[in-house]
C-alpha positions as CSV (number, residue, x, y, z in Angstrom):
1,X,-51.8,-22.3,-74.2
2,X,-55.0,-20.5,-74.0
3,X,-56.9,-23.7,-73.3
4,X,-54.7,-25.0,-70.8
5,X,-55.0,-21.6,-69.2
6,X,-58.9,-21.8,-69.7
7,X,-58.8,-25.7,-67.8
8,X,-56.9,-24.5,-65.2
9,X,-59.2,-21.7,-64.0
10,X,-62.2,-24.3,-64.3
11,X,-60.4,-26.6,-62.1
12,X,-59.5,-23.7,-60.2
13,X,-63.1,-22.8,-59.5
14,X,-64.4,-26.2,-59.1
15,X,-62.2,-26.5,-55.9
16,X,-63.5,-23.6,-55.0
17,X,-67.2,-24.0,-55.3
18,X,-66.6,-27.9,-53.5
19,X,-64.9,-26.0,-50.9
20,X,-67.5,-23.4,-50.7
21,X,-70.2,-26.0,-50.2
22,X,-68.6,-28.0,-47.1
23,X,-70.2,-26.7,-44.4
24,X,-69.4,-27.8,-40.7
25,X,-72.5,-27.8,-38.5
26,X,-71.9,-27.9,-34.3
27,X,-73.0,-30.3,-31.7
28,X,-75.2,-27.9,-30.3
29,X,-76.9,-26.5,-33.3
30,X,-79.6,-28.4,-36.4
31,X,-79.0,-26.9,-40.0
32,X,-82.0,-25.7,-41.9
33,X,-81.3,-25.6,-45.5
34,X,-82.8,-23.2,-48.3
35,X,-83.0,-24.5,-51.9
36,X,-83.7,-21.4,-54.2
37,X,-85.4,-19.9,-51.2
38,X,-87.0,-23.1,-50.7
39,X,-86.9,-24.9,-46.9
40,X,-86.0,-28.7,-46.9
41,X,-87.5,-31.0,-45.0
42,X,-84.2,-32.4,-44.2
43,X,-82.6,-31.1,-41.1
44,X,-78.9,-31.4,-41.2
45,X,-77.3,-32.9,-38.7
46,X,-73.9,-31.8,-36.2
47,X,-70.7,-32.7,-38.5
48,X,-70.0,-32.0,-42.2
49,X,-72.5,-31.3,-44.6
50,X,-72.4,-30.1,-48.1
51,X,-74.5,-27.7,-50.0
52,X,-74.9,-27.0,-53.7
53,X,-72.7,-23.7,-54.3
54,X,-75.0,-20.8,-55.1
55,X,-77.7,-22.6,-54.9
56,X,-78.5,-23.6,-51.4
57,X,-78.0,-21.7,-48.2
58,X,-78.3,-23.0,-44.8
59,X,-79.5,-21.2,-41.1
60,X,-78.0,-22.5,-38.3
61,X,-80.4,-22.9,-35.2
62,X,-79.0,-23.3,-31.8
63,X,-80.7,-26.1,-29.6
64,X,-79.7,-25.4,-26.5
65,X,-81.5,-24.2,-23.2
66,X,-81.7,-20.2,-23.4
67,X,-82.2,-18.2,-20.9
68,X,-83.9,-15.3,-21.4
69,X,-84.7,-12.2,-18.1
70,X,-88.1,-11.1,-18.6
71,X,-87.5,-7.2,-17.9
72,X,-89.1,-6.2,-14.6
73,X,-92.6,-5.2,-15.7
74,X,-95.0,-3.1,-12.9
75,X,-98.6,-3.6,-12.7
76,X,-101.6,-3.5,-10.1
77,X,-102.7,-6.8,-8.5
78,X,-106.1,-7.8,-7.8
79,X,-106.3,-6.2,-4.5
80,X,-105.2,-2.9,-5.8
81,X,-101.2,-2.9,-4.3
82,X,-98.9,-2.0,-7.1
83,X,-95.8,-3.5,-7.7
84,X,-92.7,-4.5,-10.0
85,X,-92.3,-7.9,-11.1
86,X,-89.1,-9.5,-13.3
87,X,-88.6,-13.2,-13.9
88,X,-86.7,-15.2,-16.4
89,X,-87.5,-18.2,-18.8
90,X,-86.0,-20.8,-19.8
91,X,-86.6,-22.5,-22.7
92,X,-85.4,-24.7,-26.5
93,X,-85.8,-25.2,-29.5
94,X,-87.2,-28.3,-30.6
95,X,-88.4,-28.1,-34.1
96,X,-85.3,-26.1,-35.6
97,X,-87.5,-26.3,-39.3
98,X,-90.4,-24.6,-37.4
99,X,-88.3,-22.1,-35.6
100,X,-87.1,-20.8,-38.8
101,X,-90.0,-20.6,-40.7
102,X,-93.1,-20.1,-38.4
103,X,-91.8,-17.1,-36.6
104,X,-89.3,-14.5,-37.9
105,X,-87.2,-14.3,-34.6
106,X,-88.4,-16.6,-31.8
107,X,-86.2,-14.8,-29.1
108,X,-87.9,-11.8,-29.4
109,X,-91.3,-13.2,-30.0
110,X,-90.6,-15.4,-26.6
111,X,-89.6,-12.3,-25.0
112,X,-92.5,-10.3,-25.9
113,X,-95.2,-12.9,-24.7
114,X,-93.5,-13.6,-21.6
115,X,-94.0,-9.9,-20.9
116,X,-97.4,-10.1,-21.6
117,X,-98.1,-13.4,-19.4
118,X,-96.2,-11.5,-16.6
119,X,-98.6,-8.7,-16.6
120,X,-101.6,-10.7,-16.9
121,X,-100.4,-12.4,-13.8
122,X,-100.3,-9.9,-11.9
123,X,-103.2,-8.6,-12.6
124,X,-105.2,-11.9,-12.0
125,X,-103.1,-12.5,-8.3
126,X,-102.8,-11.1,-4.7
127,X,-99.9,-9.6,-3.1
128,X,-100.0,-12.9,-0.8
129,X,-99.8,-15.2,-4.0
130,X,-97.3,-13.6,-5.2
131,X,-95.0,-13.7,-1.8
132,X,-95.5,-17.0,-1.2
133,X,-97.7,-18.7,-3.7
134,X,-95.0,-18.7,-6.1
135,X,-94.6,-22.2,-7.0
136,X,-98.4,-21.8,-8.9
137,X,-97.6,-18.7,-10.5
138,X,-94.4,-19.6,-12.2
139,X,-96.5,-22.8,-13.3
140,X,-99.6,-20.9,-14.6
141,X,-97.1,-18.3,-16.6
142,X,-95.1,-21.3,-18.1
143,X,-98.8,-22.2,-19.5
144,X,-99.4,-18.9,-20.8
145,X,-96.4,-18.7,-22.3
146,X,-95.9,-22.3,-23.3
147,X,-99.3,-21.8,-25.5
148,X,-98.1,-19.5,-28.6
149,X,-94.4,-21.0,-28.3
150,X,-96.0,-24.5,-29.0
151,X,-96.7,-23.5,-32.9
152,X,-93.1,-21.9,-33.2
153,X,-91.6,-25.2,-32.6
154,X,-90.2,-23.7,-28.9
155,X,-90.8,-25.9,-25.7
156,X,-90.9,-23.6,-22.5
157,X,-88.9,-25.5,-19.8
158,X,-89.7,-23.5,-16.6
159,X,-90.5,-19.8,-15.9
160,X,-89.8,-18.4,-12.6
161,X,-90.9,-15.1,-10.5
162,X,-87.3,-13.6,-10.0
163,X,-88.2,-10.7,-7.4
164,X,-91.5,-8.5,-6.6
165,X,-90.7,-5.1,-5.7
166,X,-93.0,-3.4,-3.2
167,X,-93.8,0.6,-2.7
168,X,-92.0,1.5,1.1
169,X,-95.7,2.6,2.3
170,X,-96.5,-1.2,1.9
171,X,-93.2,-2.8,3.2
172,X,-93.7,-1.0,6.7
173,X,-97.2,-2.4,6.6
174,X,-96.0,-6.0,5.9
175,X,-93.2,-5.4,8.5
176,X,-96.0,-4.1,11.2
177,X,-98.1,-6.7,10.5
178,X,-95.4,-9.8,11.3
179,X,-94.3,-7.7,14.3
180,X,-98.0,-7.8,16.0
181,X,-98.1,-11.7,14.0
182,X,-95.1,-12.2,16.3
183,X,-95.8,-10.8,19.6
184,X,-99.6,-12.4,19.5
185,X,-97.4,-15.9,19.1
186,X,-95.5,-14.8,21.9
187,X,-97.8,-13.3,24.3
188,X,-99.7,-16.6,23.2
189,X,-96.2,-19.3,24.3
190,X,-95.9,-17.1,27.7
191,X,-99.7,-17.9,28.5
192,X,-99.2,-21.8,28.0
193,X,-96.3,-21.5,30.0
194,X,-97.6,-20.1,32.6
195,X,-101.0,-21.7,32.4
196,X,-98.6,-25.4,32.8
197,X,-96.6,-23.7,35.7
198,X,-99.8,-23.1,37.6
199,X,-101.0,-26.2,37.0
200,X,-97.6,-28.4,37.9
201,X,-97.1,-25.8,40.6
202,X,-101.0,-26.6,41.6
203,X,-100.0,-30.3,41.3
204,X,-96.3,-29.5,43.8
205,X,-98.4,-27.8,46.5
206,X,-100.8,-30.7,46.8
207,X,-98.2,-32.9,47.6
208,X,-96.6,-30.7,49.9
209,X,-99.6,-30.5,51.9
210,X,-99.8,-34.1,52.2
211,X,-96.2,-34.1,52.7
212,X,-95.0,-31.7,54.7
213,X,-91.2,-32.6,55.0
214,X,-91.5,-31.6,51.2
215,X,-91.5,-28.5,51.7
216,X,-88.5,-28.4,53.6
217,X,-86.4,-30.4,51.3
218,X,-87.7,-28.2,48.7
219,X,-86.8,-25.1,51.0
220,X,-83.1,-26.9,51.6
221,X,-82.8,-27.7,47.7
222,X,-83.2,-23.6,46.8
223,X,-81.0,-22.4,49.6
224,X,-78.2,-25.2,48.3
225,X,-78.7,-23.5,44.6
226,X,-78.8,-19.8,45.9
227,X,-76.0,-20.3,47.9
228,X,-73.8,-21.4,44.9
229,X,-73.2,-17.7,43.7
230,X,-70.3,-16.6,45.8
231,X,-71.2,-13.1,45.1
232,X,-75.0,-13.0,45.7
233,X,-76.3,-12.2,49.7
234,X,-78.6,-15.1,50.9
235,X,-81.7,-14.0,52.6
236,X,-83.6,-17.3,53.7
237,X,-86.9,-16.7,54.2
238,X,-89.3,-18.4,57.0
239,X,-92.4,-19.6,55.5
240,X,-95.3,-20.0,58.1
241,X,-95.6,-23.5,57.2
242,X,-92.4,-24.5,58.7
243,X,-93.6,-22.8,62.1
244,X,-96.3,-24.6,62.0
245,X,-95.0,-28.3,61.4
246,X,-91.9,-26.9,63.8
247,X,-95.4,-25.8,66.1
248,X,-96.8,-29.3,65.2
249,X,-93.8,-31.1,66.3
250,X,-93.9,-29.7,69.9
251,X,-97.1,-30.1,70.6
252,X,-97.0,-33.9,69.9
253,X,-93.4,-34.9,71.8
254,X,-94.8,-33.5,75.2
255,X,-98.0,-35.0,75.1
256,X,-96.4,-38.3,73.9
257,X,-94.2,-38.2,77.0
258,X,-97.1,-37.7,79.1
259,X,-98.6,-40.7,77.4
260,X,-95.3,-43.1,77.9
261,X,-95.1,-41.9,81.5
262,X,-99.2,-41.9,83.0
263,X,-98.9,-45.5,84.1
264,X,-95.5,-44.9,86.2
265,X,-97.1,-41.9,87.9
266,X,-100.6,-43.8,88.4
267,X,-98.7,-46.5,90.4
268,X,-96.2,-44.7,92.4
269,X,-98.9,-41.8,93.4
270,X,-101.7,-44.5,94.6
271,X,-102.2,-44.9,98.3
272,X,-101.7,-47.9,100.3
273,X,-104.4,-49.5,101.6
274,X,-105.1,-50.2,105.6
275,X,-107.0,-52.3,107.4
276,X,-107.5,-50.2,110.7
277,X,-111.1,-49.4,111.4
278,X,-110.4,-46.0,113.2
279,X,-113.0,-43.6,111.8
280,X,-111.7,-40.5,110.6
281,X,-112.5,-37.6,112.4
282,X,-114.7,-34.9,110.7
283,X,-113.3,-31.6,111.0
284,X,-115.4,-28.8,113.8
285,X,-117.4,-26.6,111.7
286,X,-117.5,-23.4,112.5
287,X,-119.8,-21.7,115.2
288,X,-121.8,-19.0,114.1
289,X,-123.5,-18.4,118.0
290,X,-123.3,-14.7,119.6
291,X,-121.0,-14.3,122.2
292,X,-123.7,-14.3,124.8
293,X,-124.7,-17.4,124.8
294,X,-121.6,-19.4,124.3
295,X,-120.4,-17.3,127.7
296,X,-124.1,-18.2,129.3
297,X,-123.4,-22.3,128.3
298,X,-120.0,-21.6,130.2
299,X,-121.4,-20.5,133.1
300,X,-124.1,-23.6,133.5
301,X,-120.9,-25.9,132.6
302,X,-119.4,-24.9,135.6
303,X,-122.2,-24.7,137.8
């Protein structure tokens, strides 16, 4: 009785201990085994995997991408503006026996160097690096970073500048600076426009001088496009070069008339010629004698 009491607890505890040692390791995590505090070199895979009860004990080490905030961290920059910095890392395991045995907690041994790095960055980079250079930065602090992590069996996939925080005193500096940025550009645009007005204007008026009825067509075109507000009160100016091709205009139809009609006038207007010999007869000039002797030559004519 006693020995079948004494079989049955042994087969009680063998199930047990087998049970004990089945071990179930995720898709997403690598099983590092201790033998009597002893690692293996054997990594256990995702799925079942048994252990010696007692004797081995096994740390599960998650393989996925973690992502880890770097807290904001505030610092002076090489042209002496201070400001706050955060970013965040991503990175994985990829030697689960290193990461268990190199380094006593690789998240906060990442964490702590990516601090570190963050400073050092901005302490080596300008406020315009860090604004919009960013694309080098986050590369140069994934190197910094990616250096230590290297021996831990930890690959650094990508580190990125979350935000900068500026003091107010600078951010109405960088705001004045792209306002007077902005109004050079557009004082700059409003000087090409009006330097290629002048010159197609420059370019209109020549041909309107060559052209005269130009001007007029162009004068009809603006009245036409004035005129279409109903509401609006036309005033249509005179220029003086309309006066002047209007001025123009008479001058040449009278004396083209006088041209056409010259030879009609010539020919009606010339006398006819005669064939009398009867010598015209002079007219008496006049006498400038006293009064004497034109009575004394009257007297002798009648003697």
């Amino acid at each position: 009785m006693i020995i079948d009491i004494v079989l049955g607890l042994i087969v009680v505890i063998a199930i047990w201990l087998a049970i004990a040692g089945v071990k179930v390791v995720n898709q997403v995590e690598r099983g590092v085994v201790f033998r009597f505090g002893r690692a293996q070199r054997e990594v256990r895979q995702p799925g079942l995997t048994f252990l010696i009860p007692v004797v081995d004990r096994m740390k599960k080490v998650n393989v996925q991408i973690i992502t880890m905030p770097v807290p904001t961290q505030e610092g002076i920059t090489r042209d002496n503006v201070s400001v706050q910095v955060d970013a965040v890392a991503y990175f994985r395991v990829e030697d689960p026996l290193r990461a268990a045995i190199a380094v006593q907690n690789y998240l906060f041994a990442i964490e702590q160097v990516a601090q570190t790095s963050l400073r050092s960055i901005i302490g080596k980079s300008d406020l315009d690096d860090l604004l919009s250079n960013r694309e080098e930065l986050n590369k140069g602090l994934a190197l910094m970073i990616d250096s230590p992590a290297l021996g831990w069996g930890i690959h650094i996939d990508r580190v990125e500048i979350k935000d900068v925080h500026l003091p107010d005193t600078m951010k109405r500096s960088i705001a004045r600076q792209a306002e007077a940025e902005r109004e050079r550009r557009a004082r700059v645009i409003t000087a090409d426009g009006e330097f290629q007005a002048a010159r197609k204007l420059s370019d209109a008026s020549a041909i309107m001088t060559e052209t005269p009825g130009a001007l007029q067509l162009r004068l009809l075109q603006t009245v036409v496009e004035v005129a279409a507000e109903k509401t609006s009160t036309l005033v249509m100016p005179l220029p003086v070069e309309l006066l002047r091709f209007f001025e123009r205009s008479a001058r040449d139809t009278p004396a083209a008339e006088r041209a056409a009609s010259s030879p009609e006038r010539q020919t009606e207007e010339q006398p006819a010629v005669t064939e009398s010999a009867t010598p015209e007869l002079a007219p008496p000039e006049p006498s400038f004698e006293p009064a004497g002797s034109a009575v004394e030559s009257g007297v002798s004519r009648t003697a």
